[in-house]
N, C-alpha and C positions, 0 to 999 in steps of 0.2 A: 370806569376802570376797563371795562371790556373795549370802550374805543382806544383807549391808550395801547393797551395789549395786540389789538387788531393792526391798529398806525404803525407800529412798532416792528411787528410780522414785514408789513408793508414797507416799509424800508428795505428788511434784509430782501425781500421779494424783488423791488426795483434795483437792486444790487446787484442782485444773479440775475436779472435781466439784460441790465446793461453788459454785463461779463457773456450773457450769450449761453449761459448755461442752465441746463435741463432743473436743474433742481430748482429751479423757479417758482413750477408748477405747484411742486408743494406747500409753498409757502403762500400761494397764492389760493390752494384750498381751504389751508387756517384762516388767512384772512377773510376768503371771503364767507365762511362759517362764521366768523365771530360779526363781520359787516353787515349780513342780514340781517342778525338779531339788533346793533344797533338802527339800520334803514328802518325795519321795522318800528322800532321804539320810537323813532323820528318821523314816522310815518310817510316815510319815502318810498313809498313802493314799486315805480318804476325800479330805483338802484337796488330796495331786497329783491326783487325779479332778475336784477341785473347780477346779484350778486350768488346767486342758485345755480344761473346761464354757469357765468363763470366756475361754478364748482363742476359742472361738467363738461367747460369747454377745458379747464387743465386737466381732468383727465383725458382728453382727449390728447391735446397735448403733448405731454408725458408721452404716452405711445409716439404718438408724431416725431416731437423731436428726437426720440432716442432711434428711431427706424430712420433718420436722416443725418446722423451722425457718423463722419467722414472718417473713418477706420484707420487710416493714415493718420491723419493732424488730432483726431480727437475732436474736432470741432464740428459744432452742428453749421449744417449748410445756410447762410444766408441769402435770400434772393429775393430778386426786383420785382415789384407789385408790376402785374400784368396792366397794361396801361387801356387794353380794350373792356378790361373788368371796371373802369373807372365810373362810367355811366349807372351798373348796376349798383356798386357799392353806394353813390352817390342816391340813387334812385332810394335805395334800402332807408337811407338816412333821412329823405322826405318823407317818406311816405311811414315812416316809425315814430316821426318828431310831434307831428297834429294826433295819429293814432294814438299813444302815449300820454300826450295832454290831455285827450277825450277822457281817455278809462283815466286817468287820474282822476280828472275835475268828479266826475262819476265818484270816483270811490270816498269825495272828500276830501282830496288835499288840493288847501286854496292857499299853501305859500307862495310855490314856486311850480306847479305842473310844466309848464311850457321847457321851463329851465331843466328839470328833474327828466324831462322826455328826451329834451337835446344833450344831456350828459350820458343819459341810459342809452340811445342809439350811438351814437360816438363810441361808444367805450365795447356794443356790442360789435361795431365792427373794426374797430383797433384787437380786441383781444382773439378776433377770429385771422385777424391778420398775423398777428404774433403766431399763434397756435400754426400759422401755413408759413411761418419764418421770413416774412416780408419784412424789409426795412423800412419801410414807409410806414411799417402800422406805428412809427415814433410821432411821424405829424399829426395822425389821429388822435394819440395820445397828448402832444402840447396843448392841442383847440382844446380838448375835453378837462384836460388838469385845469386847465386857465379858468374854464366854465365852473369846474369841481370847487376851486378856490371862491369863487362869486359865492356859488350856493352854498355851503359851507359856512362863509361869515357872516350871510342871510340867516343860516339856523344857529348862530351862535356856537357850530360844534370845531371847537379850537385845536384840540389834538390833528383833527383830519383834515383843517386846513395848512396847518405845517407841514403835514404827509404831504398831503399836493401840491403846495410851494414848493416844497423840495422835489417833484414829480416833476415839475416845469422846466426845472434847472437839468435834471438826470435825465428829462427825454432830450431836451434839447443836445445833450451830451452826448448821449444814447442814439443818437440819427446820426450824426459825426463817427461814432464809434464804428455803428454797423455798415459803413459807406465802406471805412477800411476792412474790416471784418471781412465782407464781400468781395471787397477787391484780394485780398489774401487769399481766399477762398481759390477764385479764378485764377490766380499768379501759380499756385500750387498746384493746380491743375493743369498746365500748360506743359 
């Protein structure tokens, strides 16, 4: 019940996502409040780590995007991932992905570590990119739903793989979305 509840959250969250709007954040604390306790149960513990991150990177967030909201339009500013930041982000995600599988194998989870550490780093730097209103954090997001959806019907947990089925389809939408968003952005400012 608690995942259905959590998945359910996680919709309206990928909603106000895709829409560009601050109230996101909120929904993305319920979820991911109620997500740890299921990661947990599931003994996924990179994602309960991942899902803790997350309750303090939305509030971070929150502050963030509402201090970057364009007074004029009403709209939070979108903008272009720094392309010289590429190597570090990249770097972050090697070097998180073996780290991750280590302490897992360590802690006892021998379904999926390697997967469970490439989904937790991915998703640590997509939600840090959202948090900093990058449009690209949407491609971080497709690789990782994709991966979410593998592990997912590896643990049997059904609710959550239709959350991220339908994540797949909403980021892919969601990067087209924010391409324009941006460009309005800019146009409005000229």
């Amino acid at each position: 019940m608690v995942e259905i509840v959590a998945a359910a959250l996680g919709l309206i969250y990928i909603f106000l996502e895709y829409r560009a709007n601050a109230w996101m954040w909120l929904f993305s604390i319920a979820m991911s409040v109620l997500y740890s306790w299921v990661f947990f149960s599931q003994n996924m513990y990179a994602n309960l780590l991942l899902s803790i991150y997350n309750i303090g990177v939305s509030v971070w967030g929150v502050r963030s995007w509402l201090q970057h909201k364009d007074a004029a339009q009403g709209d939070t500013q979108i903008l272009t991932f720094p392309r010289r930041w590429m190597p570090l982000l990249i770097g972050v995600i090697v070097v998180l992905v073996p780290l991750l599988a280590w302490v897992l194998k360590l802690m006892g989870e021998t379904e999926a570590p390697l997967l469970d550490g490439l989904t937790a780093s991915l998703s640590v730097v997509g939600i840090w990119m959202l948090a900093k209103r990058y449009r690209q954090q949407w491609l971080c997001w497709i690789v990782a739903d994709i991966l979410y959806v593998v592990m997912f019907a590896q643990s049997g947990m059904w609710p959550s793989l239709v959350l991220y089925a339908v994540y797949v389809g909403i980021a892919i939408l969601g990067y087209r979305h924010w391409i324009q968003l941006e460009k309005n952005n800019q146009d409005s400012r000229k």
